[in-house]
C-alpha positions in Angstrom: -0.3 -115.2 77.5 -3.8 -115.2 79.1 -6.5 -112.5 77.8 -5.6 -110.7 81.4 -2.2 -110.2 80.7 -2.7 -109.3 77.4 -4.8 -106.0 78.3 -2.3 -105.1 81.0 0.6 -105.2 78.5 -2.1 -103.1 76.2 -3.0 -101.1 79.1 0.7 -99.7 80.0 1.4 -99.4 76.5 -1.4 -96.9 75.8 -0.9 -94.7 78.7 3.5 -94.9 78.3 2.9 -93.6 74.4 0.7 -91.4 75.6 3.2 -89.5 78.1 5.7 -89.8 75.1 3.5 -88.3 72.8 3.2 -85.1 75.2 6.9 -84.9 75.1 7.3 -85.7 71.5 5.1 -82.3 71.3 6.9 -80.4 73.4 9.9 -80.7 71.3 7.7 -80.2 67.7 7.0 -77.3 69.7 10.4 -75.7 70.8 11.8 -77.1 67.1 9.1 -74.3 65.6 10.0 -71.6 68.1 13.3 -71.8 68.8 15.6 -69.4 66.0 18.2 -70.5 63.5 21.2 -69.9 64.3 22.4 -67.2 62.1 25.5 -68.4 60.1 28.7 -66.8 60.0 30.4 -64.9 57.0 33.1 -63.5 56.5 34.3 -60.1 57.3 37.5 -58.1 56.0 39.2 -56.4 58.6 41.7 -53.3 58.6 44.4 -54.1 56.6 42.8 -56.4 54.3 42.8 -59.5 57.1 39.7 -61.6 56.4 37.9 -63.4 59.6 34.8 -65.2 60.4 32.4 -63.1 62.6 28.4 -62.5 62.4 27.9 -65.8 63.5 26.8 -66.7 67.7 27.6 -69.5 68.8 25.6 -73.0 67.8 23.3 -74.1 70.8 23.1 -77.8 71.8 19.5 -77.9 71.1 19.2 -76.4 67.7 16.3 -75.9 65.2 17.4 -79.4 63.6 18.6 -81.1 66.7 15.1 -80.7 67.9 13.2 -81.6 64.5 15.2 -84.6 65.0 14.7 -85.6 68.6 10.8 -85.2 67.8 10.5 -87.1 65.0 12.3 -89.8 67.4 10.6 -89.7 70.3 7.5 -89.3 68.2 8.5 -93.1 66.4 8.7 -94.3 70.6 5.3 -93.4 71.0 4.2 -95.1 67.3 6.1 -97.8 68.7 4.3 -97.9 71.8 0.7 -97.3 70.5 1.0 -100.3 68.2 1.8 -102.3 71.0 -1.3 -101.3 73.2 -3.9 -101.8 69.9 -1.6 -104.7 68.7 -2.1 -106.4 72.5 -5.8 -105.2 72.4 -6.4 -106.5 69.2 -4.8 -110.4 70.2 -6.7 -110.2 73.6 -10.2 -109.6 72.3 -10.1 -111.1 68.5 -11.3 -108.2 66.7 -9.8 -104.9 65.3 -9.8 -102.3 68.5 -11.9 -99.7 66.8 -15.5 -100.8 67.9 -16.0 -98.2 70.8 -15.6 -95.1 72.7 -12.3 -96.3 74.3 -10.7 -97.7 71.1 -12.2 -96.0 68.3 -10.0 -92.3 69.0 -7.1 -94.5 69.6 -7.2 -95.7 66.4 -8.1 -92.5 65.2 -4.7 -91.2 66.5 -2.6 -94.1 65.4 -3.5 -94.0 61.5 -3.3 -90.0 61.8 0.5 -90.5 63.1 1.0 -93.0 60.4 -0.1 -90.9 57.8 1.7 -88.0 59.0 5.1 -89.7 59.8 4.9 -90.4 56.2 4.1 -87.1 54.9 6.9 -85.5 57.0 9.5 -87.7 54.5 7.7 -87.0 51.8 7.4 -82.7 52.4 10.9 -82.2 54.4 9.8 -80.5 56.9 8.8 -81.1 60.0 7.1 -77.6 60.7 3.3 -79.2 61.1 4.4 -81.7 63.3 3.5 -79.4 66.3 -0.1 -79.1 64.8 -0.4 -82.4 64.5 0.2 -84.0 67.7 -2.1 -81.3 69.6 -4.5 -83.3 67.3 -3.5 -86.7 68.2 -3.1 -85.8 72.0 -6.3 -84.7 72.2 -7.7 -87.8 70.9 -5.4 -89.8 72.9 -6.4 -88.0 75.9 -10.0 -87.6 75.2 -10.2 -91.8 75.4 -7.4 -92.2 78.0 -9.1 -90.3 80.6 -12.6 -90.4 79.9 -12.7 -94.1 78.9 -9.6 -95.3 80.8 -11.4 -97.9 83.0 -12.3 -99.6 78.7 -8.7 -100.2 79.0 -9.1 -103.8 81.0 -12.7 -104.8 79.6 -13.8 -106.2 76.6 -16.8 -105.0 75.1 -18.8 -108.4 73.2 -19.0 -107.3 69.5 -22.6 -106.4 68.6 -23.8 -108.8 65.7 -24.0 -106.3 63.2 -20.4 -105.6 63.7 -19.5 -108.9 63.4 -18.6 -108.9 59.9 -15.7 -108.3 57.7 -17.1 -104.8 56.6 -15.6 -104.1 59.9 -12.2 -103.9 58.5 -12.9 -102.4 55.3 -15.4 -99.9 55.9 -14.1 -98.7 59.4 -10.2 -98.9 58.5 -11.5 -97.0 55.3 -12.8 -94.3 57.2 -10.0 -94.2 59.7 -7.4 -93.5 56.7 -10.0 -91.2 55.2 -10.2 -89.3 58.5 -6.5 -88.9 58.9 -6.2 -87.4 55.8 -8.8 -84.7 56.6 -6.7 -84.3 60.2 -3.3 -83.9 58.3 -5.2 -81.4 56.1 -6.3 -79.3 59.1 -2.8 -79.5 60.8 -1.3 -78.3 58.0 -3.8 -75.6 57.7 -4.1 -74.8 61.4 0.1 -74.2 61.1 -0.3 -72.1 57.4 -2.8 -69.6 59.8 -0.6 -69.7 62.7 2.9 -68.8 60.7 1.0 -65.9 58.4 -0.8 -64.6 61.1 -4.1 -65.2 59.0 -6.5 -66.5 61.5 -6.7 -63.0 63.6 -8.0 -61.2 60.2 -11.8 -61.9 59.9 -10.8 -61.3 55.9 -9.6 -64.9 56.0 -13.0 -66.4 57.1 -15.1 -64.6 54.8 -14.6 -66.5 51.7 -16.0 -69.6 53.6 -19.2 -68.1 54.3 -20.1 -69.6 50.7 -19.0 -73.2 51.1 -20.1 -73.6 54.6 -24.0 -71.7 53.9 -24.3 -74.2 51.6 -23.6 -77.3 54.0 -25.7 -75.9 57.1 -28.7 -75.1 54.2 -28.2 -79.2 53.4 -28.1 -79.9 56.8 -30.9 -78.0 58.0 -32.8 -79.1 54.7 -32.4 -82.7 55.8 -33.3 -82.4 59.2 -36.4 -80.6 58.3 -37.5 -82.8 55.8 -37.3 -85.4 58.4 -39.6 -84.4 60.9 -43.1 -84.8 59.5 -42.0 -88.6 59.4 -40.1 -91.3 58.2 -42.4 -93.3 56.2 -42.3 -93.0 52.3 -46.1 -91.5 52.1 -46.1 -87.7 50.9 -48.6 -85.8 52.9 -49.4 -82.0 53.0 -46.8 -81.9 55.6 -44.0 -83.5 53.8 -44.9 -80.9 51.0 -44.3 -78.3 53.8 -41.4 -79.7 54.5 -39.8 -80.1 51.3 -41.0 -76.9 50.3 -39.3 -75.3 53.4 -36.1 -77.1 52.9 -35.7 -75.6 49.1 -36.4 -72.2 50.2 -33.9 -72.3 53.4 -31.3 -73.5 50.6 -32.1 -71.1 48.1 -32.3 -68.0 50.6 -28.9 -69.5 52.3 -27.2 -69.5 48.8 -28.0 -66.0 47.9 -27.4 -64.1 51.5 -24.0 -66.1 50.9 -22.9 -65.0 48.0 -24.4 -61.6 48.3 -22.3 -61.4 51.8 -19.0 -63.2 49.6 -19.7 -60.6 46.7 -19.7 -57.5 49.4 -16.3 -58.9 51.2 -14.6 -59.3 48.3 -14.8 -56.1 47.0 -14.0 -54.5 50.6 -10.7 -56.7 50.3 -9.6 -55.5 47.3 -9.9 -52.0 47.9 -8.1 -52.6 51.1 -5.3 -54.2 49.6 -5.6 -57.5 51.1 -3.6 -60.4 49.7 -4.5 -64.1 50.9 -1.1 -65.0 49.5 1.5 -63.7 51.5 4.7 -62.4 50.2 8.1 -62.5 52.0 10.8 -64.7 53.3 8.6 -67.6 54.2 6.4 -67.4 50.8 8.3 -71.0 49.5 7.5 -72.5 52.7 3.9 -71.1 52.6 3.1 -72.3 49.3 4.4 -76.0 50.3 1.9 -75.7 53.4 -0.6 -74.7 51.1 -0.1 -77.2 48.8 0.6 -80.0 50.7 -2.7 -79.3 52.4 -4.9 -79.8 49.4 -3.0 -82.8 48.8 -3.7 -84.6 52.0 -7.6 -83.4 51.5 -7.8 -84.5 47.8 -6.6 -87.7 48.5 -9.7 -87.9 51.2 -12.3 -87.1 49.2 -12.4 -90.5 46.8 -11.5 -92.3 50.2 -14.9 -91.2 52.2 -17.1 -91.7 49.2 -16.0 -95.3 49.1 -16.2 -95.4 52.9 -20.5 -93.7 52.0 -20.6 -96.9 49.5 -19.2 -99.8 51.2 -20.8 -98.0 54.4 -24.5 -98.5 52.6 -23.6 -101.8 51.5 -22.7 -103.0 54.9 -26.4 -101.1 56.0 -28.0 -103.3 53.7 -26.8 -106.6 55.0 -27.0 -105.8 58.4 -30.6 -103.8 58.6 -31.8 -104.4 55.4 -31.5 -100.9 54.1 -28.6 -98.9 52.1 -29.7 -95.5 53.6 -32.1 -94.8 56.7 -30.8 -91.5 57.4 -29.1 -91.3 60.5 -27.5 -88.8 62.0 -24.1 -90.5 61.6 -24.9 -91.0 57.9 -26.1 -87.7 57.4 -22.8 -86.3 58.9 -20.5 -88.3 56.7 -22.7 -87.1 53.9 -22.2 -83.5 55.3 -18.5 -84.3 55.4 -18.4 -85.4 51.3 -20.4 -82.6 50.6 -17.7 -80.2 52.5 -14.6 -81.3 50.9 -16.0 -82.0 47.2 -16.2 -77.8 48.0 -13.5 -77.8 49.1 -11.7 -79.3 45.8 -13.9 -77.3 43.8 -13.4 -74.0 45.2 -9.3 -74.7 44.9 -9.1 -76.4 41.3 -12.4 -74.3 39.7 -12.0 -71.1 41.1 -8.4 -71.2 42.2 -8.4 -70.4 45.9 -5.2 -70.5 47.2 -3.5 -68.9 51.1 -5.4 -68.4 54.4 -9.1 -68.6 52.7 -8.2 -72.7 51.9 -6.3 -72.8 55.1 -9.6 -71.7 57.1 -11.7 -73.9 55.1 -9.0 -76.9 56.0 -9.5 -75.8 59.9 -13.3 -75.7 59.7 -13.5 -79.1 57.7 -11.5 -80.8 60.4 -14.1 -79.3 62.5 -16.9 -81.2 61.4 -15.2 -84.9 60.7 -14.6 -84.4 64.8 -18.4 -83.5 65.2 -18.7 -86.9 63.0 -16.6 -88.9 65.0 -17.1 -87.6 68.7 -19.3 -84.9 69.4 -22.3 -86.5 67.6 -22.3 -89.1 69.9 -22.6 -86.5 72.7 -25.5 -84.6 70.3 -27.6 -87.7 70.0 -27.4 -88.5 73.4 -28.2 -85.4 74.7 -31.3 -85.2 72.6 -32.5 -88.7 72.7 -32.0 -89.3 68.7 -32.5 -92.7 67.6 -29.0 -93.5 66.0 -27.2 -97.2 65.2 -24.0 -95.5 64.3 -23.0 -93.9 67.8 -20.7 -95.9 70.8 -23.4 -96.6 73.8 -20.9 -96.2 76.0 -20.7 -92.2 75.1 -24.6 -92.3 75.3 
């Protein structure tokens, strides 16, 4: 087939998976709203006759008919996105992951992968709704705002052209879903417990999350007398400036985490909830960590082999950029993260909120700093031009 026919096969593909992927929500949806039936019993009647009753009648479109249906049509649009990046792929030569238009779509392929995985492996198909508002958006987001991408092919930039391409991008790209399954899981632990309306939830990030803005104001401050490696009056201002916006950061923080913790537990509050759905909370909860431990070797190798690729292509392991300063940022978030859950034993809707935030920032990583830079007129290698 010629490179034309190629990208409309690709073309269709995307935008048909797509459409199945909204549907393939809808159901994820309905399958975590719609009751279980209630089972009959039995019931002894006058004069000792015993009889089913208690029980309504069985709709056709039950709780597991619709978990069922989902996870199907949710394999038709796996199916159909691996076609489109598949036909990309053969039509250009190169992995599909090297701009604006093909980078989310990859994004939401690995993130399915990972999760249609995970939803063998936990039994429950619960987060699935979660999970696909995530990949739709991403879908959507390059779609529609990059849809014309769909029948042009971009010439790979020399620096791309290397096989650190597939290493340290498909790297990241596992590393990322991951993080995304994390926050699904933890977006669906707030939204079943109620959690994220009670402000008690957020306040035990105000320590993790004090300490990343101090970093990343630290950085960005130490940055702006200049570049070069001479140390100057300024560049002791700056450094100077940087430890005490850290240190003050620190202290408000756990001042403010010190005050909110003792308000919780004279009120009684409990980020572990109790009840009927405590089993299925706990798997939410831990599942979660799971999917966020796993990440955190994953995007320190992505840093490393990230630095290495730096080297050979510019001659340096580390100039940083705003792209590598948020993928620091990002490591420095979920090593927290872990720390905060196996060293101080933070379990519930505090971990869930941190989850939700830390997807947060891999998204600021992967879209929205393109936006940022390009708004601001930051010098950056890392960003897709076509966003700029």
């Amino acid at each position: 087939m010629s490179q034309e026919q190629l990208l409309q096969i690709s073309s269709t593909s995307l935008f048909l998976g797509f459409w199945v992927y909204a549907i393939c929500l809808l159901f994820y949806v309905a399958h975590v709203i719609v009751p279980e039936a209630q089972p009959a019993h039995l019931e002894v009647g006058r004069g000792g006759t015993i009889a089913l009753g208690g029980g309504a009648p069985e709709p056709m479109l039950n709780r597991t008919r619709l978990g069922l249906t989902a996870t199907g049509v949710a394999y038709l649009g796996y199916v159909l996105m691996s076609l489109g990046l598949g036909m990309r792929w053969a039509a250009q030569g190169y992995w599909p992951v090297a701009n604006a238009f093909e980078a989310p779509l990859a994004f939401s392929w690995m993130i399915v992968t990972v999760y249609l995985i995970a939803e063998v492996r936990m039994r429950t198909r619960i987060v699935g709704w979660a999970t696909f508002l995530i990949v739709l958006g991403l879908t959507g987001y390059s779609l529609f705002a990059f849809g014309s991408g769909s029948q042009v092919i971009d010439p790979l930039k020399p620096a791309l052209q290397s096989n650190w391409l597939r290493l340290h991008v498909g790297a990241a790209m596992v590393t990322y879903a991951f993080f995304a399954l994390g926050g699904a899981l933890s977006m669906t632990y707030l939204a079943r417990t109620g959690a994220w309306r009670k402000p008690q939830t957020y306040s035990l990030a105000i320590w993790p999350v004090a300490i990343v803005v101090g970093i990343l104001f630290g950085i960005y401050i130490g940055r702006w007398p200049g570049t070069n490696n001479a140390m100057s009056l300024a560049k002791v201002a700056a450094i100077v400036a940087e430890s005490v916006i850290l240190l003050v950061l620190a202290v408000v923080g756990r001042l403010v985490l010190a005050r909110r913790i003792a308000l919780q537990a004279g009120a009684g509050y409990n980020p572990i909830p109790t009840g009927p759905d405590a089993d299925l909370l706990e798997q939410l909860d831990e599942w979660s960590y799971r999917a966020i431990a796993i990440g955190v070797p994953l995007i320190a190798f992505v840093l490393m082999s990230g630095a290495i690729w730096a080297q050979m292509a510019w001659s340096t392991f580390w100039s940083w950029d705003p792209k590598e300063i948020w993928a620091l940022i990002t490591f420095i978030y979920y090593a927290l993260y872990v720390h905060v859950r196996v060293q101080r034993g933070w379990r519930g809707a505090p971990m869930a909120a941190l989850g939700v935030i830390g997807f947060a920032i891999v998204l600021i990583s992967f879209l929205g700093l393109a936006y940022i830079v390009g708004t601001f007129q930051i010098f950056s290698l890392h960003t897709f031009g076509n966003v700029q």
